[in-house]
Rosetta silent file (secondary structure, phi, psi, omega in degrees, C-alpha in Angstrom):
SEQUENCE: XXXXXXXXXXXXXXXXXXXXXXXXXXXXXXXXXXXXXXXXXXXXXXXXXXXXXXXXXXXXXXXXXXXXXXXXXXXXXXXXXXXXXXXXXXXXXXXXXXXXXXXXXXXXXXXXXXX
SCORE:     score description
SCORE:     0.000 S_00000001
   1 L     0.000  142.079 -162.427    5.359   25.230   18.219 S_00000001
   2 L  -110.130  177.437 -171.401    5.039   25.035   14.817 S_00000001
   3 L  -104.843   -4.380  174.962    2.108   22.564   12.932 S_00000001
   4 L   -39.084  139.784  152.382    4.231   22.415    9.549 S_00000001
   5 L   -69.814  157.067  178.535    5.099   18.254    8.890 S_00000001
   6 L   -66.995  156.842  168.555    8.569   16.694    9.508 S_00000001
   7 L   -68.351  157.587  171.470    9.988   16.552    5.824 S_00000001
   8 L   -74.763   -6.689  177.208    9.130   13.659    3.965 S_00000001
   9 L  -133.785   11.449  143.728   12.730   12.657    2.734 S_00000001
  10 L  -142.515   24.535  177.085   14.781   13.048    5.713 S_00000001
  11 L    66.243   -7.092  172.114   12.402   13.468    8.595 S_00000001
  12 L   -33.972  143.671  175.072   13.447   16.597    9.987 S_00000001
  13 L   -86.260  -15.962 -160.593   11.306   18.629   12.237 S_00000001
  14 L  -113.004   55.892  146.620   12.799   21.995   11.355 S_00000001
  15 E   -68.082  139.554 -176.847   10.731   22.304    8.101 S_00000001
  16 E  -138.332  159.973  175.500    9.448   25.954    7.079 S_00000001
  17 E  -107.975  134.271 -172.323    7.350   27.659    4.521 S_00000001
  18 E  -142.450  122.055  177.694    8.188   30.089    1.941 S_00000001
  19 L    39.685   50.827  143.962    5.925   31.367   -0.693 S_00000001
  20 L   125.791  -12.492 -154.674    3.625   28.434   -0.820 S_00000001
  21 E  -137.543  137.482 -167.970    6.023   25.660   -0.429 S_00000001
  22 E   -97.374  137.429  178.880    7.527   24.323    2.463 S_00000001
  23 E  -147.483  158.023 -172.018   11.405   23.433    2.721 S_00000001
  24 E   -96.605  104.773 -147.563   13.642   21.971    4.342 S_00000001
  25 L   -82.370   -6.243 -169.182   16.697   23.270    5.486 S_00000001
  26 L  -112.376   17.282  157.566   18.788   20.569    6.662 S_00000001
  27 L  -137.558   -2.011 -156.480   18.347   18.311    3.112 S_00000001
  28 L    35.027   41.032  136.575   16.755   20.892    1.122 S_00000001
  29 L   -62.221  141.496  165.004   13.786   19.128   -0.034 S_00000001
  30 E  -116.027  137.117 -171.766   10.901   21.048   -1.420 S_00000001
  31 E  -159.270  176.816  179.428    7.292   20.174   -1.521 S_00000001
  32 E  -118.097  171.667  174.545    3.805   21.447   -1.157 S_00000001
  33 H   -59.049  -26.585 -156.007    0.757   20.932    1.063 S_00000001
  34 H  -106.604  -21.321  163.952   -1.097   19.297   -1.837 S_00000001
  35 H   -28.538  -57.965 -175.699    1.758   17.177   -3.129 S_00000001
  36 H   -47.464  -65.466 -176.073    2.082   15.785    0.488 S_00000001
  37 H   -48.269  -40.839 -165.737   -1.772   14.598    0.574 S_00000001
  38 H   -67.424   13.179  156.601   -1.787   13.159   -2.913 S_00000001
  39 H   -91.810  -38.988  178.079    1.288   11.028   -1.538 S_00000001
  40 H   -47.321  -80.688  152.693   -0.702   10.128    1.331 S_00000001
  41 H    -9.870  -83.529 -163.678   -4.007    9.350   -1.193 S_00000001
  42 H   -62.851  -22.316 -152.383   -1.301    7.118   -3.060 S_00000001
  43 L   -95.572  -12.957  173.512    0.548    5.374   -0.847 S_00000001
  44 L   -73.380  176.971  176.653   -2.765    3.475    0.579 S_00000001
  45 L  -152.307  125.556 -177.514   -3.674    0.207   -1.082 S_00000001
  46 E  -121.130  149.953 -176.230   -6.752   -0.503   -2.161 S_00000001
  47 L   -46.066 -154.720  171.818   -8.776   -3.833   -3.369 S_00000001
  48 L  -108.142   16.320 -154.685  -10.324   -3.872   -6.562 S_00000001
  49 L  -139.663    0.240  107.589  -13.266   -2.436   -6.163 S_00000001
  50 L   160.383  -26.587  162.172  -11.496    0.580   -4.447 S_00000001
  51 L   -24.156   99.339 -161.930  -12.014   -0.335   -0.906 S_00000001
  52 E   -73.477  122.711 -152.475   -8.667    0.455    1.476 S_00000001
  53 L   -87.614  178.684  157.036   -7.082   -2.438    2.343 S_00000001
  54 L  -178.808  149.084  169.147   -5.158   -3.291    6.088 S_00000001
  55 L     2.436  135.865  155.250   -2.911   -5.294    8.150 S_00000001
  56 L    68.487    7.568 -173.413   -5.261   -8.372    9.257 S_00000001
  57 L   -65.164  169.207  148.017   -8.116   -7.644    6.397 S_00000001
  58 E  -112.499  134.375  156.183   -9.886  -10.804    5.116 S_00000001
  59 E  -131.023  135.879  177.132  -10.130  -10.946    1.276 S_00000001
  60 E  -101.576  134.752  135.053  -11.443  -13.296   -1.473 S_00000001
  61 E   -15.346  133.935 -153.435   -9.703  -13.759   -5.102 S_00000001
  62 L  -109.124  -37.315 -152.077  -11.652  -12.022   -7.750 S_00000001
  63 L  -165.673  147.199  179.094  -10.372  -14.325  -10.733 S_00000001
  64 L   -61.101  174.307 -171.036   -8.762  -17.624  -10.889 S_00000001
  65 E  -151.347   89.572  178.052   -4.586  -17.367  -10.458 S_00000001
  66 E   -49.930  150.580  166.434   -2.136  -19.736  -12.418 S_00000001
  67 L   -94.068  158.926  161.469    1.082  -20.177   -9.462 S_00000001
  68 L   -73.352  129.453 -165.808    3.894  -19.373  -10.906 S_00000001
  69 L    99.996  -34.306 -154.333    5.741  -22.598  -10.925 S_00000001
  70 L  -163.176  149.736  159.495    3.113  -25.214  -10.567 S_00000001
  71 L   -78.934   -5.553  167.985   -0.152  -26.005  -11.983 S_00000001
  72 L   -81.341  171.403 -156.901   -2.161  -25.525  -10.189 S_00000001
  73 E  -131.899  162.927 -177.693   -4.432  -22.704  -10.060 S_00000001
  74 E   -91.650  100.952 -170.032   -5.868  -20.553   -7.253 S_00000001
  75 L   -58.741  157.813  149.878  -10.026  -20.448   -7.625 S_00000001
  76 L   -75.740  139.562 -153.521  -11.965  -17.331   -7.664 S_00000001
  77 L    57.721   51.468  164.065  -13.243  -16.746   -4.373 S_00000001
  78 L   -98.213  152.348 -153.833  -11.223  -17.988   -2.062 S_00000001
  79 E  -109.477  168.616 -179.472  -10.795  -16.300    1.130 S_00000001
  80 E  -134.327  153.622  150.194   -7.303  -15.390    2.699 S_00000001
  81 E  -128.981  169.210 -178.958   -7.390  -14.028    6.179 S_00000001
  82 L    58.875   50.853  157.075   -4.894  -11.789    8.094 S_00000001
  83 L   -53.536 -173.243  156.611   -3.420   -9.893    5.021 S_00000001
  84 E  -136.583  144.954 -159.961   -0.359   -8.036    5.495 S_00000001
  85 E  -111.400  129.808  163.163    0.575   -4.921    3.175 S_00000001
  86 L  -140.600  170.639 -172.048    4.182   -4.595    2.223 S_00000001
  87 L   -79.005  128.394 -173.270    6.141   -1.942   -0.088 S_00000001
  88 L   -34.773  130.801  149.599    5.515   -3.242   -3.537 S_00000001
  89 L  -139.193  140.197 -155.596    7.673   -5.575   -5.512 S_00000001
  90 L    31.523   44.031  158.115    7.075   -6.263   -9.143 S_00000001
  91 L    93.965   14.736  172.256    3.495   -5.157   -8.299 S_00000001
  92 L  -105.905  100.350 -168.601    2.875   -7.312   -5.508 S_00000001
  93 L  -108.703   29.191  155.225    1.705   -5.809   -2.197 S_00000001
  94 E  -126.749  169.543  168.996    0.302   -7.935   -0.260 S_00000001
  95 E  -125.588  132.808 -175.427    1.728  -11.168    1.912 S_00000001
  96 E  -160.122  138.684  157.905   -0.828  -13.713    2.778 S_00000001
  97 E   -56.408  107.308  169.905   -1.332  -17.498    3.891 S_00000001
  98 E   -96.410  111.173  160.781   -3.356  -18.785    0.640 S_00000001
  99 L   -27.317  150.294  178.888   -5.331  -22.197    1.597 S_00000001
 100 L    39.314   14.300 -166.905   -3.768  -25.241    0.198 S_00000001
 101 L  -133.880  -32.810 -157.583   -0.669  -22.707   -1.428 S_00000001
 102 E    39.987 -145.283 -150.244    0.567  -21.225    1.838 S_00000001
 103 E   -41.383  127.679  158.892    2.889  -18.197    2.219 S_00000001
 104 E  -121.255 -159.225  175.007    2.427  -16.070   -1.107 S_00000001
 105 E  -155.065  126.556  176.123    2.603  -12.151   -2.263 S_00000001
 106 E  -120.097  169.064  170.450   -0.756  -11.077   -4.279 S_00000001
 107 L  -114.043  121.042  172.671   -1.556   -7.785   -6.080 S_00000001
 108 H     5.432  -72.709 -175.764   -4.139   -5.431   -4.434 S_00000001
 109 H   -42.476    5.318 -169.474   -5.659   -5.519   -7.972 S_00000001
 110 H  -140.549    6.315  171.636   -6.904   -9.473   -7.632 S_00000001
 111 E  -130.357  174.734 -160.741   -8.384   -9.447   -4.547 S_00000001
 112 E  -146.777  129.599 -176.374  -11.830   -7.867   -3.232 S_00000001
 113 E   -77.782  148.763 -176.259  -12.158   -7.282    0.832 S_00000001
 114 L  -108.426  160.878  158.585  -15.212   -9.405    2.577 S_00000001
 115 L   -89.270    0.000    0.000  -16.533   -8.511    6.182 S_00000001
């Protein structure tokens, strides 16, 4: 059995290595060992203060937050509980219940995780 990873763009199992870099024969993707981690490394999402965020975190607002829409403004420190992490759009990756705002999408980059 071999310990190579399934590829990363079409999940195959029957990945192999040749001369440093492992490929894939049934899309022919190519990649490397250290490519893979540094996708790994990227693909988490972390607070602002560098701290790796997840499913169900509690976090407080960093900086006040104009709504888009409305005037009102979000204070700094307000806690959220239960985020949820989703794949980014227009730079916003998280989904969260905001007091007095409800359902919203924040960016990693405005919130700081609490204990």
């Amino acid at each position: 059995m071999s310990n190579l990873p399934d590829c990363p763009s079409c999940g195959s199992e029957y990945a192999y290595e040749d001369s440093g870099l492992l490929i894939c024969p049934m899309c022919g993707h190519e990649w490397t060992k250290e490519s893979e981690a540094e996708e790994e490394e990227a693909a988490q999402i972390k607070d602002v203060n560098g701290n790796v965020l997840n499913d169900g975190d509690y976090v407080s607002i960093v900086k006040d937050l104009k709504v888009k829409g409305s005037s009102n403004v979000i204070k700094q420190g307000t806690k959220i509980k239960g985020i949820r992490i989703v794949e980014p759009e227009d730079g916003h990756d998280l989904d969260c219940k905001v007091p007095g705002f409800g359902k919203m999408a924040l960016k990693s980059s405005v919130v700081k995780k609490i204990d």
